[in-house]
C-alpha positions, 0 to 999 in steps of 0.5 A: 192071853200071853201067859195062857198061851205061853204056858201052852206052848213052852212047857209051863212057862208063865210069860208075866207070871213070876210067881207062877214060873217059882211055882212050876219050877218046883213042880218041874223039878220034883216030877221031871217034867219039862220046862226047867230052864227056861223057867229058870231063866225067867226070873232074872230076864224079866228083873233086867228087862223091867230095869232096863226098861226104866233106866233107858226111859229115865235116861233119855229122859222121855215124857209119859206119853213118849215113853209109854208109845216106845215101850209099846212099840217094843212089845209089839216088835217082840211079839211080831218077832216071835208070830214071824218064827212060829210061822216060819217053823211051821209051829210051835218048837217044844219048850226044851229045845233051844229055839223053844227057850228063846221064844218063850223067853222073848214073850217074858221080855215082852211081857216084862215090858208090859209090866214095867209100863203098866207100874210107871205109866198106866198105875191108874188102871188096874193090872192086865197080867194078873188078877191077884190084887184085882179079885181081891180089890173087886171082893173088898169094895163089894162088901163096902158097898153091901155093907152100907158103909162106904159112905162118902166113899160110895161113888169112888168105890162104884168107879173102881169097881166097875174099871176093875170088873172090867179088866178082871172080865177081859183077863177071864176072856183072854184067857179062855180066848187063848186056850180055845185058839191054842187048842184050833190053830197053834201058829195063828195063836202068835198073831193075837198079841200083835194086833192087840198092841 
């Protein structure tokens, strides 16, 4: 939903998506378009946002449980900062314009956040910013199970299966849900990730 509705709003710019921000710098570059510097800037915001994230977990020395309701309450603080400035704005500024670029990279640090945590905390569950190790995961353990070869493997894999089928269905319908709600009502598209969290 993040990623879908960043990259409506601030010119190309992927929330959570390094690889796609490399992707369409490159593009933005070679054809003109805009978006540059925020993307730019994407990269080492979310390296120091996931470092710091850990270093100041490790260093306060929180348990799991602790540390993953604190990064949750700063993702949630970042996306209720930048819901509040699109309402205030009365929209969403171009992703070129100063107030732009700091928007989008809020949600970068937010979702920088969210990866951090997930890596750490949620490893167990499979990724909700990308589908990249999802498909192809959800692809292999299906042709184990058609196969007839998985064997004593058989209900680990159905398990996995099934959670990773789920988060793959929720990430198609984030999407989608982003995009329709973009395209409807552009400022009321900010409040979803807030009250998700």
């Amino acid at each position: 939903y993040v990623d879908t509705m960043g990259f409506l709003a601030f010119a190309g710019l992927f929330p959570s998506h390094i690889t796609g921000n490399f992707v369409t710098l490159a593009a933005a570059i070679v054809t003109g378009s805009s978006g540059i510097l925020a993307k730019i800037l994407a990269l080492p915001l979310f390296c120091v946002v996931v470092f710091l994230a850990r270093i100041s977990i490790l260093g306060l020395g929180l348990d799991a449980a602790i540390a993953t309701r604190v990064l949750l309450l700063i993702k949630f603080a970042l996306f209720i900062g930048v819901a509040i400035a699109v309402f205030i704005l009365g929209g969403v500024p171009h992703g070129d314009t100063s107030i732009g670029i700091a928007l989008g990279l809020t949600l970068v640090t937010a979702m920088a956040i969210q990866n951090a945590l997930h890596r750490v905390h949620l490893a167990d569950f499979p990724p909700s910013t990308l589908m990249t190790g999802t498909t192809p995961q959800i692809m292999l353990d299906l042709g184990d199970l058609v196969s007839g070869k998985a064997g004593e493997r058989k209900p680990d894999l159905i398990r996995r299966l099934r959670r990773f089928s789920s988060a793959f269905f929720a990430f198609v319908f984030g999407c989608a849900a982003a995009a329709m709600l973009y395209s409807l009502a552009p400022i009321w598209c900010f409040a979803v990730p807030p009250l998700v969290v």
